[in-house]
C-alpha positions as CSV (number, residue, x, y, z in Angstrom):
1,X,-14.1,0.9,5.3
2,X,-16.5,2.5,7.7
3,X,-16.4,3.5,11.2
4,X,-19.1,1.5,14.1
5,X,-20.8,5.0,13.5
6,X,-20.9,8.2,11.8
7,X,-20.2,11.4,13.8
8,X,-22.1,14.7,13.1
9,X,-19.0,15.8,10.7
10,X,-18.9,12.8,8.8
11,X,-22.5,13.1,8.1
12,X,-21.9,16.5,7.1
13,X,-19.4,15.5,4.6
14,X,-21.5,12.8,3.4
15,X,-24.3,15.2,2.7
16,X,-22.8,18.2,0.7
17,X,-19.8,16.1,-0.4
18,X,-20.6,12.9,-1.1
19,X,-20.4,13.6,-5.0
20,X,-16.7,15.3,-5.0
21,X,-15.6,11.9,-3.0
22,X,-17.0,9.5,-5.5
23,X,-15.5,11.2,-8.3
24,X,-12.3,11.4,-6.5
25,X,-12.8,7.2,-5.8
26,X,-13.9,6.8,-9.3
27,X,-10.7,8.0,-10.8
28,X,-8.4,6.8,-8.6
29,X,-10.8,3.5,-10.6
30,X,-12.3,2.4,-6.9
31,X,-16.4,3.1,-5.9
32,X,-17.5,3.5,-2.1
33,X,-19.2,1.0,-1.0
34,X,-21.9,3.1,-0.4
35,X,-22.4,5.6,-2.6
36,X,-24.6,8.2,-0.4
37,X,-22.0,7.7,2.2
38,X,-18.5,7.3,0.8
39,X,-16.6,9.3,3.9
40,X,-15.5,6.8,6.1
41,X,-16.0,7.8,9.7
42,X,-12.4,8.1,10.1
43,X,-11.9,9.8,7.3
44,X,-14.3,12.9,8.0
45,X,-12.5,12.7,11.5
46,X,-9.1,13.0,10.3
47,X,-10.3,15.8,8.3
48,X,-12.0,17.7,11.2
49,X,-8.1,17.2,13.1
50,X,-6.7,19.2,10.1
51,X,-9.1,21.9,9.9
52,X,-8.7,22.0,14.3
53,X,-5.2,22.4,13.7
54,X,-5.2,24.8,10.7
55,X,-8.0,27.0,12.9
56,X,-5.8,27.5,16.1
57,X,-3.0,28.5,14.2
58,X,-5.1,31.2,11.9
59,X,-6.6,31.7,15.7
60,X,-2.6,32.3,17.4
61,X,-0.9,34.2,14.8
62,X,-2.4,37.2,15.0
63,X,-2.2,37.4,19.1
64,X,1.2,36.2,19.0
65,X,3.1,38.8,21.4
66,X,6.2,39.2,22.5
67,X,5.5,42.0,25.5
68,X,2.2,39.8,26.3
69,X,1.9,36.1,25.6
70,X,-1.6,34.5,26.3
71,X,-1.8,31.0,27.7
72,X,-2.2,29.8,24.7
73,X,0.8,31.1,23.5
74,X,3.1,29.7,25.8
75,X,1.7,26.2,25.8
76,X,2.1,26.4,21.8
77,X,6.0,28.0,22.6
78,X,6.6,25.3,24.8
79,X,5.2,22.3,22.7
80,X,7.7,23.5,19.6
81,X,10.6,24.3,22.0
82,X,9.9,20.9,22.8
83,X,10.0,19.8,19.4
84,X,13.0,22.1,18.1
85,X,15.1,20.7,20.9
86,X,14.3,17.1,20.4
87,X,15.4,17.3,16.3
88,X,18.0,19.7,17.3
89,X,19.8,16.6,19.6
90,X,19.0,13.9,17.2
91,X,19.8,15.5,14.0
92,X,22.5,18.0,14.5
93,X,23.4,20.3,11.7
94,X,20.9,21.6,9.6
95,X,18.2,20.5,11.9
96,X,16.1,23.3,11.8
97,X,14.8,22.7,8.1
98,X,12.9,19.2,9.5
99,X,11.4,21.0,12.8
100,X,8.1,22.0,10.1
101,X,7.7,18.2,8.9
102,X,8.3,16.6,12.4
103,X,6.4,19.3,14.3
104,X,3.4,18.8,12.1
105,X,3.6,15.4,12.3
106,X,3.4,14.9,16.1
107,X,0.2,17.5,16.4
108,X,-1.5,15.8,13.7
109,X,-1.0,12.5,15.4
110,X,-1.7,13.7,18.9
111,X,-4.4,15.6,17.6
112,X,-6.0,12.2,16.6
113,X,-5.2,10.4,19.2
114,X,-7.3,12.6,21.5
115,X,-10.1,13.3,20.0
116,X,-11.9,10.6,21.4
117,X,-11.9,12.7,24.4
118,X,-14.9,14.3,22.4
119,X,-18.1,11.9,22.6
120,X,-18.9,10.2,19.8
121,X,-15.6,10.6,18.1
122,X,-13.0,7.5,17.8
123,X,-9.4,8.7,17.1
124,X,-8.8,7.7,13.4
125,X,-5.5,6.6,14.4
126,X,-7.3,3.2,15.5
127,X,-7.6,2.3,11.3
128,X,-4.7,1.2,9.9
129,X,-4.8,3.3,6.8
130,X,-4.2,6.4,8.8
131,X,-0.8,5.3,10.4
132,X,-0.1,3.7,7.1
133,X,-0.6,7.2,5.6
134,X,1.5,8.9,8.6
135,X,4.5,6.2,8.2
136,X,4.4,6.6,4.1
137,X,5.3,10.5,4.2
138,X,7.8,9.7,7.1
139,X,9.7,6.9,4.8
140,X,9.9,9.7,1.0
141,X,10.8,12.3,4.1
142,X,13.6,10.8,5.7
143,X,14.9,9.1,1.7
144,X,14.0,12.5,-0.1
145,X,16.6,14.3,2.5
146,X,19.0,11.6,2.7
147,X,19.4,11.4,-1.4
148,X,19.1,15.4,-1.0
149,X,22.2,15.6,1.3
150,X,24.5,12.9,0.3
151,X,23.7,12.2,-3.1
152,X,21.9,8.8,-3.9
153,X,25.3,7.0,-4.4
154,X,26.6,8.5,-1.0
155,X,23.3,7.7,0.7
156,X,23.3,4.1,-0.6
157,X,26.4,4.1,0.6
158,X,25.4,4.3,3.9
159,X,23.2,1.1,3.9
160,X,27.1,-0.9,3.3
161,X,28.7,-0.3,7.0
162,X,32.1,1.0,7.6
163,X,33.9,-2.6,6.7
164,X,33.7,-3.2,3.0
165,X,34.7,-6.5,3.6
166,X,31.0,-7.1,5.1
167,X,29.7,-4.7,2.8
168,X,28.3,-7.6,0.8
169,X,26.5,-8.9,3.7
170,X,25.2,-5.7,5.1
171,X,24.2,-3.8,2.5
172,X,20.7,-6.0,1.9
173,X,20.1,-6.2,5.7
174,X,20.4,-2.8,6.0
175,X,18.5,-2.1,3.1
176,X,15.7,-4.2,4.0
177,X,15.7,-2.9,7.5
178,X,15.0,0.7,6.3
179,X,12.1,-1.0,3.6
180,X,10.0,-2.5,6.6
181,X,9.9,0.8,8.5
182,X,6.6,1.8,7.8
183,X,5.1,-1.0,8.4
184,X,7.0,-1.5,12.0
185,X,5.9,2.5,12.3
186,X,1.9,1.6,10.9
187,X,1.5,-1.6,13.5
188,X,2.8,0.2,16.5
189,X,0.4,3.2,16.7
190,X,-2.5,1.4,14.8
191,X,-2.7,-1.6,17.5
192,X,-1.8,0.3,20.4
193,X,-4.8,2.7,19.7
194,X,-6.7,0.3,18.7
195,X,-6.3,-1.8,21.7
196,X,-6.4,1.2,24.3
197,X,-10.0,2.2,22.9
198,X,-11.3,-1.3,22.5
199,X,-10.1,-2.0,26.1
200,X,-11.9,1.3,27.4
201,X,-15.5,0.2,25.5
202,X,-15.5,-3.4,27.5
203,X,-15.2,-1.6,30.2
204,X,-18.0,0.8,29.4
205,X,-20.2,-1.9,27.8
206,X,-20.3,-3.6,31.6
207,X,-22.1,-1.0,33.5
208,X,-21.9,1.6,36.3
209,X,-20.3,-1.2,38.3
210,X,-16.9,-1.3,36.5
211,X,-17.2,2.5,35.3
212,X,-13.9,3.4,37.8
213,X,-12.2,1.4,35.6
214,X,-13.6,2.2,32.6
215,X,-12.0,6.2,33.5
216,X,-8.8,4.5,35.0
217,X,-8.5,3.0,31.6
218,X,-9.5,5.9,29.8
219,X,-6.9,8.2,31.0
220,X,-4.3,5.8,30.3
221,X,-5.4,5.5,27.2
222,X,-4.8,9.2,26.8
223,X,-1.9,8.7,28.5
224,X,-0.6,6.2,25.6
225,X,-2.1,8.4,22.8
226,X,0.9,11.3,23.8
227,X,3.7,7.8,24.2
228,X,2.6,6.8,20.7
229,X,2.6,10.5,19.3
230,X,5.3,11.0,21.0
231,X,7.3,7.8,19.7
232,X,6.1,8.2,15.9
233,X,8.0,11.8,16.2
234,X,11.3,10.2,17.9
235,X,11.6,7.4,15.0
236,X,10.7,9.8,12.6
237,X,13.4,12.2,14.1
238,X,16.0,9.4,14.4
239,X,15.5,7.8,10.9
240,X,16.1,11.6,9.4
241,X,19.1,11.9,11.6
242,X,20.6,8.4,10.1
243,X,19.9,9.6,6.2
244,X,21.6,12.8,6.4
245,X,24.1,11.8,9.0
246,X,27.6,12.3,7.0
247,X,30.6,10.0,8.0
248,X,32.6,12.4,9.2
249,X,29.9,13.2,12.1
């Protein structure tokens, strides 16, 4: 599905590689529904994020310094000490192996969330197949290591309680509980981006006379974009914290 509008990227994409992304549709046996324009706006957005992301770090690594950190250095420094320490309290042991998953995670979704600060752009986190996408990797994450650690009869174990008289009872709450938690993850950040930005565009849409509000709800909106970045990364931490959690912790 398409964006209200295409951004300057998109178009780009839709230009020189519009044929790669219908042969990638066709095989996967769907069609765009426009063929000259099969990158969704939010697509060619989410895109841009990555390649953002992927150019500050080629940017930083070569500057990083030990004798002379830039600016840039120690706001990156303190975003993943940030990070480190906030898997380090929820996981424990063996933490440091999930910093690289969750750390990416919460730029990329921050990353999105923001760029709407950038005119024209809407954050793609407003289309429910992004957090959909986001929630997906979270939920084989957090099983993958769980099955990985424990062993697939000692993580299913897990989803029976400590009484195995209620183990019958449990076991399919529990079970179910840990099913539904990408779509609990997906409906959180979609609507709460896509309310924030649709709030912010009323606002605009009535004139001059109720622009202070339309920037007082603007920056709460960014505000929210961190909270929900922020609150994808904690349940992501926590849910990988629960899988590889052994019974004698």
């Amino acid at each position: 599905m398409h964006g209200h509008h295409e951004n300057f990227f998109t178009r780009l994409l839709n230009q020189y590689l519009a044929g790669p992304a219908n042969a990638l549709l066709n095989a996967a046996g769907m069609s765009a529904h426009d063929p000259s324009k099969p990158w969704a706006d939010w697509m060619g957005t989410e895109l841009l994020v990555v390649l953002i992301l992927m150019l500050a770090a080629a940017l930083l690594r070569p500057k990083l310094s030990v004798a002379n950190p830039g600016t840039f250095q120690h706001v990156m420094e303190s975003v993943i000490g940030f990070i480190r320490g906030t898997v380090k309290e929820v996981v424990g042991h063996g933490y440091q192996r999930h910093v690289a998953f969750v750390g990416t995670l919460f730029l990329f979704i921050l990353g999105m969330n923001l760029i709407d600060v950038i005119p024209a752009f809407e954050p793609p986190t407003m289309y429910v197949a992004v957090p959909l996408g986001c929630a997906l990797a979270t939920f084989v994450y957090f099983n993958f290591w769980g099955v990985k650690e424990q062993g697939l009869g000692g993580y299913l174990k897990h989803f029976a309680g400590p009484m195995p008289a209620l183990s019958w009872f449990l076991f399919p709450l529990e079970f179910l509980s840990m099913l539904i938690r990408p779509v609990s993850l997906t409906i959180r950040l979609y609507a709460n981006m896509l309310a924030g930005d649709q709030v912010s565009l009323a606002f605009v849409s009535m004139g001059l006379l109720f622009a202070p509000l339309a920037i007082a709800f603007k920056l709460m909106h960014l505000l929210v974009a961190f909270v929900q970045a922020f609150i994808f990364m904690m349940l992501t931490t926590v849910y990988v914290g629960q899988a590889t959690e052994h019974e004698e912790h």
